[in-house]
C-alpha positions, 0 to 999 in steps of 0.5 A: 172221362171219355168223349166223343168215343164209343164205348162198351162195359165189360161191367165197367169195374175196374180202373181201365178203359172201358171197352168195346163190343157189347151187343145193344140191349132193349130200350123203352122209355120211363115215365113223366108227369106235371106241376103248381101256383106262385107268380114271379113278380112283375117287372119291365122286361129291361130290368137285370135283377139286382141281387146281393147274393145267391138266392133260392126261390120256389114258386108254385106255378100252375099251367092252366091250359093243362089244369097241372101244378108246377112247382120249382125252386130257382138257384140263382147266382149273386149279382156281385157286379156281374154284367155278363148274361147267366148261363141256365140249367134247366133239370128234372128229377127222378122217380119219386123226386121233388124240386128240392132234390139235387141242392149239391148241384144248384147251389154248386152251380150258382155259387159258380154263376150258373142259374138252375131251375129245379122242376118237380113232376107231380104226377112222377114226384115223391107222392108215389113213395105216399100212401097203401104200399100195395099199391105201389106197383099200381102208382110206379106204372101209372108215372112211367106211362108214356103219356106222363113222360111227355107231361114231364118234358111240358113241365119243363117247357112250362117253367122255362117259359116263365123264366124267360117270360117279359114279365120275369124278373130274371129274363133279360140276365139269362143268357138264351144261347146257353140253355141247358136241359139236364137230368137224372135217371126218370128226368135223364129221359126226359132230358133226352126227350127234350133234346130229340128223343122219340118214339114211333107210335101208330106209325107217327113219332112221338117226342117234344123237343125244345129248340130252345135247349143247347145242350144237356146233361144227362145222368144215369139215363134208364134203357127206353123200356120196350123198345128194341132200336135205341139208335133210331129212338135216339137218331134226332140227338144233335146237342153237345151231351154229357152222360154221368153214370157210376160202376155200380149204377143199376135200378132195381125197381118192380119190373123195372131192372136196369144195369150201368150197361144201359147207360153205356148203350145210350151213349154209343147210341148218340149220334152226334160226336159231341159227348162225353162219358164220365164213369166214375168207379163205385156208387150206386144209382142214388148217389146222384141224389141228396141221400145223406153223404153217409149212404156210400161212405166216403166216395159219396161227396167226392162223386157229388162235387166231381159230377158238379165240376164236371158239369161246368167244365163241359158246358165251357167245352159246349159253348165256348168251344174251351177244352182247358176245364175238361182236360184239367178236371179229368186230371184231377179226378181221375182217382176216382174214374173208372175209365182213363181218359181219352182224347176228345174232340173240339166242338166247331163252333157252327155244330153247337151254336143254338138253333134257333126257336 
């Protein structure tokens, strides 16, 4: 685990720390997409719900204003007499994902009194694995348009907004100071887009950031395909970030090629000096994902709990400006890293208190 550090890839495959002077690549962004209908139950804003343990819920939400579905699935942690507000994650699937990808993290993080709310993506969403296999290529380009990558980042909006909205069962237990937003591959940019990314079109900046998010956790981010300034794409990133990726984290899709080194480049890019790099040594770009803890043998489950732990140990380093949780968990898995871990630096508390909405 690396933070608050620059750092290149020779092709980050060996035990060793990862190290400097790769020239940037070209970056374009990956595309996104939209959601569905069921309400969440009225009740007096006031109300803490009072579960008896952890709970996964789907809702089916529908933005009506831009006539799309919504769907979600909510991981919320057990009551167990907690009086303190709930942490959330808000997170977003990659290519061809669905809201009910991922489940190793939020019943992870649940189970450790963090709420997630799993979006999916209808128009980037497991529908483009369905139907005339000809005519993939056709639908793969469709959901990386840039007009999709930013119904993705309302989409998001969307469902955080019915999750915090005064009739939400759930709104008054969430603690709004720690509102993440996090991702994988596709949903790692829209992460990114959430947290300040942008582009610039017709001489005007395209983006749509979410104050309302402190900071994020982006895994395996592809490269902002077709763009060649990376560092001005990602000048306005100023949340605390944790980036995940692998040694062997590289996309093949048609047309759409992408190396670990474009997840290296994207975090030097980084401007703020509050992040962190985890590289781990082995596993591909899906074992991020709920593929069977077959696929990639035994480094398979080791990655999915390391990435969980990791997750939480930084949030406490975000937030609660508390190193002890990082440090220990780069002791503890550093077997499976590919980089040795380095010294990092305290967040002060003024640089990652939230901004307000």
């Amino acid at each position: 685990m690396l933070l608050n550090d620059d750092v290149s890839s020779r092709s980050v495959v060996a035990p060793e720390p990862v190290r400097r002077g790769y020239d940037r690549r070209r970056f374009g962004a990956m595309a996104l997409a939209a959601g569905a209908g069921i309400m969440l139950a009225r009740r007096p804003a006031a109300a803490r719900p009072a579960f008896e343990g952890p709970r996964v819920i789907d809702f089916d939400w529908v933005d009506a204003a831009r006539e799309r579905s919504v769907p979600a699935r909510l991981y919320w942690p057990a009551a167990s007499g907690r009086k303190a507000p709930v942490p959330l994650i808000v997170f977003s699937h990659g290519l061809g994902g669905s809201r009910k990808g991922y489940s190793y993290l939020g019943e992870g993080w649940s189970a450790r009194g963090t709420a997630s709310l799993h979006i999916q993506h209808v128009g980037s969403d497991q529908a483009l694995w369905a139907g005339n296999p000809l005519l993939l290529l056709d639908r793969l380009d469709g959901a990386a348009d840039e007009r999709e990558a930013i119904a993705r980042t309302r989409d998001v909006r969307f469902g955080l907004d019915r999750l915090l909205d005064r009739d939400s069962p759930f709104a008054a237990a969430i603690d709004r100071t720690c509102i993440v937003a996090a991702g994988h591959s596709y949903g790692a940019n829209t992460t990114l887009i959430l947290t300040g990314a942008q582009v610039v079109r017709d001489g005007r900046p395209l983006g749509d950031r979410d104050s309302r998010f402190s900071a994020s956790i982006v895994i395996s981010a592809p490269p902002f395909y077709g763009e060649t300034d990376l560092a001005s794409v990602l000048a306005s990133v100023d949340v605390p970030t944790l980036h995940v990726t692998t040694t062997e984290d590289t996309i093949r899709l048609p047309g759409r090629y992408s190396g670990v080194q474009d997840r290296i480049d994207i975090f030097n890019a980084i401007p703020t000096p509050q992040k962190a790099l985890v590289v781990f040594q082995g596993g591909s770009h899906s074992v991020f994902t709920d593929r069977s803890l077959r696929s990639g043998g035994p480094l398979n489950p080791l990655v999915k709990r390391a990435t969980t732990e990791a997750t939480l140990a930084f949030l406490e380093l975000a937030h609660r400006s508390d190193p002890a949780p990082l440090e220990g968990w780069s002791r503890t898995w550093k077997p499976i890293l590919a980089a040795a871990p380095m010294p990092f630096i305290v967040p002060r508390r003024q640089a990652v208190r939230r901004r307000q909405v």
